[in-house]
C-alpha positions in Angstrom: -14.8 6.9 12.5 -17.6 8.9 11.1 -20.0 7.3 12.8 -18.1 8.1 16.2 -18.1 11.3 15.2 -21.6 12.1 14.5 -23.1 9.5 17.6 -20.3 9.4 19.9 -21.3 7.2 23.0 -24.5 6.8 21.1 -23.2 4.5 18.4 -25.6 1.6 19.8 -28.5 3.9 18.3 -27.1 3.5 14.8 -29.9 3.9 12.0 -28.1 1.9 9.6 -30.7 3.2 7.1 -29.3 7.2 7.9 -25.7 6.2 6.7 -25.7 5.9 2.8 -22.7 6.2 0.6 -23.9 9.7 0.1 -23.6 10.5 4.0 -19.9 9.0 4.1 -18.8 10.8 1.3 -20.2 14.4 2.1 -18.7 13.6 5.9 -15.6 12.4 5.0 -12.4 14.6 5.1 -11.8 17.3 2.1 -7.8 15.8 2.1 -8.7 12.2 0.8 -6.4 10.1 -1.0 -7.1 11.3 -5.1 -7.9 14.3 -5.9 -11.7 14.1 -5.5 -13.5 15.9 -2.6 -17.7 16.3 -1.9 -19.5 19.0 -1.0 -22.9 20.3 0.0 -23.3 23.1 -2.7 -22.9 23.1 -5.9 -22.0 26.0 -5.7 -19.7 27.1 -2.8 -16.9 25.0 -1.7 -16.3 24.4 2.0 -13.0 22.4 3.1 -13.7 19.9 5.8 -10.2 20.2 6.9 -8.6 19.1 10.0 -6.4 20.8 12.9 -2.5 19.3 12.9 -1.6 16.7 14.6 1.6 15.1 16.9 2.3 11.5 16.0 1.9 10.9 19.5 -1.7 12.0 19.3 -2.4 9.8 16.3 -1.2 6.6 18.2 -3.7 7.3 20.6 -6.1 7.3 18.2 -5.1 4.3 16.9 -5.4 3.0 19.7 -8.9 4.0 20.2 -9.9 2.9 16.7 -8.3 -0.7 17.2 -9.6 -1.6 20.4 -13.3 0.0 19.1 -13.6 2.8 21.4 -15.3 6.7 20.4 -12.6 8.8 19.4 -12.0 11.7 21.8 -13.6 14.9 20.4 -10.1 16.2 20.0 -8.8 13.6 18.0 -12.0 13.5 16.0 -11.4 17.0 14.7 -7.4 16.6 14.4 -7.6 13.2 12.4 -11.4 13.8 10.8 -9.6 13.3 7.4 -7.8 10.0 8.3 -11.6 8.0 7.6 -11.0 8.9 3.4 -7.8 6.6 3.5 -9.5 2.8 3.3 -7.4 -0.3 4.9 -7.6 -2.8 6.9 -5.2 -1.0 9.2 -5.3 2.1 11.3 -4.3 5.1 9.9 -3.7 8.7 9.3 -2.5 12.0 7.1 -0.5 14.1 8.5 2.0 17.4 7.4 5.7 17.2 8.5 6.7 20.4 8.1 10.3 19.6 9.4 12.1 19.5 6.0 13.1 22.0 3.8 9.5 21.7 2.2 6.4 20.1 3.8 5.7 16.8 3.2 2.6 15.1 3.4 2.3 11.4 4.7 0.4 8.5 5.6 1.0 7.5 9.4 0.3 3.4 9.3 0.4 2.5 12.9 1.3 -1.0 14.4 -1.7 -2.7 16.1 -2.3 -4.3 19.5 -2.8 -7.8 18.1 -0.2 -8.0 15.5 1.5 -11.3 15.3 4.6 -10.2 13.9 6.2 -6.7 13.4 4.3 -5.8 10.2 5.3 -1.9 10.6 9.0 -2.7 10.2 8.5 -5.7 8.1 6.5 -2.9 5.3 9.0 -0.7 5.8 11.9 -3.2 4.9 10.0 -4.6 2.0 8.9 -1.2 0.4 12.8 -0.2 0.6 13.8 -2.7 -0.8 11.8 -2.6 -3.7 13.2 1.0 -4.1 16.7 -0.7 -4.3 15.7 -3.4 -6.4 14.4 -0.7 -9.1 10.9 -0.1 -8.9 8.7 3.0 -8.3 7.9 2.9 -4.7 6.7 5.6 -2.7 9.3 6.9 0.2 9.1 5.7 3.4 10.4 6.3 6.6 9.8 4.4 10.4 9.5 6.5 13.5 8.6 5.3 16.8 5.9 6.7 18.9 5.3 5.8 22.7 7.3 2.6 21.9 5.0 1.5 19.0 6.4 1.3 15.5 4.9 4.1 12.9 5.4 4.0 9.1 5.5 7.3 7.2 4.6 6.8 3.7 4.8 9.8 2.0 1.6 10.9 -0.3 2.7 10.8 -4.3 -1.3 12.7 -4.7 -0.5 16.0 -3.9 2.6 18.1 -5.2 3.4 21.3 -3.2 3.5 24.4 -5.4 4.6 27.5 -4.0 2.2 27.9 -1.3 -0.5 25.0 -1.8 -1.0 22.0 -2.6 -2.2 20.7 -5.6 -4.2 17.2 -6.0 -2.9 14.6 -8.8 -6.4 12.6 -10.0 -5.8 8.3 -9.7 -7.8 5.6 -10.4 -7.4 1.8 -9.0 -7.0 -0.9 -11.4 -10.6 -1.3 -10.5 -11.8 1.6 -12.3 -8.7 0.9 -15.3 -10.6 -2.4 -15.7 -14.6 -0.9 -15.2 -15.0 -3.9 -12.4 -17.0 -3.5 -9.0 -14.9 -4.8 -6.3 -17.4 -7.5 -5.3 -16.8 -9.0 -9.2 -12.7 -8.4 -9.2 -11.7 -11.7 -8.3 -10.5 -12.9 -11.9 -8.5 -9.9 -12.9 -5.5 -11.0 -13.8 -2.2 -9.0 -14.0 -1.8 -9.6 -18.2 -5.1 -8.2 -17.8 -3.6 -5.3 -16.8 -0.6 -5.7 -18.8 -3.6 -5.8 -22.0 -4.9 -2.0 -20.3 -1.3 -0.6 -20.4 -1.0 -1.6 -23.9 -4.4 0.5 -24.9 -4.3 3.5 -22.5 -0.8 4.0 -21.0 1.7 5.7 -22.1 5.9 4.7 -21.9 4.4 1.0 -22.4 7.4 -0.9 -22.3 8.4 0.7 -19.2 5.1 0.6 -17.6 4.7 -3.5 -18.3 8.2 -3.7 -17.2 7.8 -2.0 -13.9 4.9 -4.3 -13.6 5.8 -7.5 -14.4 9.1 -6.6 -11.5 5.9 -5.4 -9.2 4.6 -8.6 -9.5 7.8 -10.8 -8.9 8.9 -8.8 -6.1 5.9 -8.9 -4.4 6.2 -13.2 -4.6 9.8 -12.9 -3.5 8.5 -10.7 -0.2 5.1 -12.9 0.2 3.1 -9.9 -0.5 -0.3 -11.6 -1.0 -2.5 -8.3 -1.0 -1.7 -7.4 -4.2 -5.6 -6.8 -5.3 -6.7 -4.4 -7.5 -6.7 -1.8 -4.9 -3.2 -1.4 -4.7 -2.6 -0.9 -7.9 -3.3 2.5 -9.5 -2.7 4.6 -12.1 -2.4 8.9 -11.9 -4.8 9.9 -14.6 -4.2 13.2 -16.5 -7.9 13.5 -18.7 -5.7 12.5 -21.4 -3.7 9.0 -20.1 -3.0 6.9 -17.3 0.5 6.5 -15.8 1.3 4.0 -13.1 1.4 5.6 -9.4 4.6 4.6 -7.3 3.9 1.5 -5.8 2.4 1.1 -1.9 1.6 -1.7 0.3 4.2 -3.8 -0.5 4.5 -6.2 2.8 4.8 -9.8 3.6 1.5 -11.1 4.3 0.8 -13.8 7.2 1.3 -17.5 5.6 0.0 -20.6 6.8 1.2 -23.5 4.9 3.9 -24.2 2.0 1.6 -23.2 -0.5 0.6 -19.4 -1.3 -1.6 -17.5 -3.5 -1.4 -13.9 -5.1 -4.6 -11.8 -4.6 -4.4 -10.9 -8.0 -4.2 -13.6 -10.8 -1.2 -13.6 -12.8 -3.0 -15.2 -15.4 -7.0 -15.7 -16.0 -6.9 -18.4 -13.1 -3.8 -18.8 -12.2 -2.9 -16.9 -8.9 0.0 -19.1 -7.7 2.9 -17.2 -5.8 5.4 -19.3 -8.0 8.0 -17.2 -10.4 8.1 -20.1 -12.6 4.0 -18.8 -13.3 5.3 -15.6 -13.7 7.8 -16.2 -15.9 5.3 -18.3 -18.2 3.3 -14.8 -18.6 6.7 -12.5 -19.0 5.6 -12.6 -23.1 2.4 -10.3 -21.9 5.4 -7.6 -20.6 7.0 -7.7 -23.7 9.6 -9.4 -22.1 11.4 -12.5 -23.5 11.9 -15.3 -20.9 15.7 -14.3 -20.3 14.8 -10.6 -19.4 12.4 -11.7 -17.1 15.0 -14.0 -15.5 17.4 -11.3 -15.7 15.1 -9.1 -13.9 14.0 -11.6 -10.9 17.5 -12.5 -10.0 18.6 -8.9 -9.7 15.7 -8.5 -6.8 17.0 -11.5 -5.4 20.3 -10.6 -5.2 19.0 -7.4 -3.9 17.1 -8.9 -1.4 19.4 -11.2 -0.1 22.4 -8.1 -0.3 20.5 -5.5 1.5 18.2 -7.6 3.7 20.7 -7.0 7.1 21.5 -3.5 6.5 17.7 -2.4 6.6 16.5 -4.9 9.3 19.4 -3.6 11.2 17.7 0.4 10.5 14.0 -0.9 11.0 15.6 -2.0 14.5 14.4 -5.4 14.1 15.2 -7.9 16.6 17.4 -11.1 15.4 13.9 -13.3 16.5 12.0 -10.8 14.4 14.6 -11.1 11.3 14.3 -15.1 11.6 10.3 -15.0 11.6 10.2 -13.5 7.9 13.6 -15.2 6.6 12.6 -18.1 4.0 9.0 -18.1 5.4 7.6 -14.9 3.9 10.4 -13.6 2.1 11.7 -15.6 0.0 10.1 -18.7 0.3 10.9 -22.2 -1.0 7.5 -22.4 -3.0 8.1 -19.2 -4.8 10.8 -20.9 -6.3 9.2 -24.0 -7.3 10.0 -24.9 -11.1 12.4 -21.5 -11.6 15.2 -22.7 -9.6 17.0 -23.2 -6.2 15.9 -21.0 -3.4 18.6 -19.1 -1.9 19.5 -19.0 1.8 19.9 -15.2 3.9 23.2 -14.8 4.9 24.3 -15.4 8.8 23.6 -12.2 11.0 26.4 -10.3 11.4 
């Protein structure tokens, strides 16, 4: 989006050379995710903020950005901040200023070419992880123009009288000093071995993620790289954020693998793996159990109900039943997979 903005129609004239990592950071919106922001100056600070926007006119640039067209010079200054977000998928901040207090949010915005209804499917998935008794960050769907939106609401900046104050996170990149290129064989007892050294609460911590972990096999949440998973960082410790991303992933055959190891080498989406690496959570082998079938049953108990508010359709609900979510080969050495209830 940055390069729209500074060549517009032009964009075939690109000097690859002219945009460094310095010219993407000094261009990029003042409102990025973390509480870093780059300026100019050392000395004066200048916010590159952006002009509110309707979710109506960040579908259409959505729009624009998936199908590869300029944004309209409008939308560029309105959603100039969105480009500081990262993902695969378009996106947006945005203020709702609806509720008692304003709330910031991440607009996520369904895509042309999806193949199944990923928008609702996240929105399911991260709710029920809420249910199931993790740290997720709150999520709501709306619907724009007849395209599915999901509001995810930002857990980086707390509202104090009349601003907003930024809360400093790191990726488990950065809690593990690895470039991304080089990431491949962090494994989440890695992780578990940070939380031990640098975290406070650590019990807690490994347990809410060793349940981050299982969950995301039970849902076929296959992104789970060390991007999206981060830590709020004080000068003084880390603390886990509230989780984000948490959505079945496309599948192709029986067989699946997590994006992050569970352990050095061993990425298999299979609880049975999991449960082999509970010791590395502090967790004996019957808490871990303990802990699994309680999202399981929470899955399978609240699995209707929340399709039912996503407004997914019954062909919708089948596509991600037993494929994605909760899939025979995640249950491979732990035990029997269950079956989803009938539709009522």
């Amino acid at each position: 989006m940055i390069v729209n903005r500074l060549l517009g129609n032009r964009r075939d004239q690109i000097d690859e050379d002219a945009f460094d990592e310095m010219t993407f950071m000094v261009e990029s919106g003042s409102d990025r995710i973390g509480a870093l922001d780059f300026q100019r100056s050392p000395t004066d600070y200048v916010a590159r903020e952006a002009e509110e926007a309707t979710l109506e006119e960040l579908q259409t640039f959505a729009d624009d950005v998936d199908a590869g067209r300029p944004v309209s010079p409008l939308l560029d200054r309105v959603i100039l901040h969105g480009s500081s977000i990262g993902g695969a998928r378009p996106k947006a901040l945005v203020v709702d200023r609806g509720a008692e207090r304003p709330v910031k949010l991440i607009a996520k915005f369904s895509a042309t070419n999806d193949s199944f209804a990923m928008v609702k499917a996240e929105f399911v998935t991260m709710r029920l992880a809420t249910r199931a008794g993790l740290d997720v960050a709150p999520v709501r769907i709306a619907s724009v123009a007849g395209r599915d939106v999901l509001l995810v609401e930002r857990f980086d900046r707390v509202l104090e009288k009349d601003h907003w104050n930024r809360r400093a996170m790191v990726s488990a990149l950065t809690w593990a000093q690895e470039h991304e290129l080089a990431a491949h064989h962090i494994a989440y007892t890695d992780l578990a071995d940070l939380i031990r050294a640098r975290f406070g609460r650590v019990d807690a911590t490994l347990r809410e993620l060793f349940g981050r972990l299982t969950f995301n096999i039970l849902v076929g949440n296959s992104d789970d790289h060390a991007r999206n998973h981060a830590a709020f960082w004080d000068g003084t410790a880390l603390e886990l954020t509230p989780a984000y991303d948490i959505a079945p992933q496309r599948r192709a055959g029986r067989q699946a693998n997590q994006a992050l190891n569970i352990r050095p080498g061993e990425r298999d989406a299979r609880l049975a793996l999991a449960l082999e690496a509970a010791a590395a959570f502090h967790l004996s082998v019957q808490e871990a159990r303990e802990l699994i079938d309680h999202q399981v049953a929470t899955i399978l108990g609240s699995w209707g109900e929340l399709s039912e508010e996503a407004r997914m359709a019954p062909v919708e609900r089948a596509f991600f039943e037993g494929r994605q979510i909760l899939n025979a080969y995640a249950f491979e050495g732990y035990g029997a997979a269950p079956s989803f209830p009938p539709a009522a």
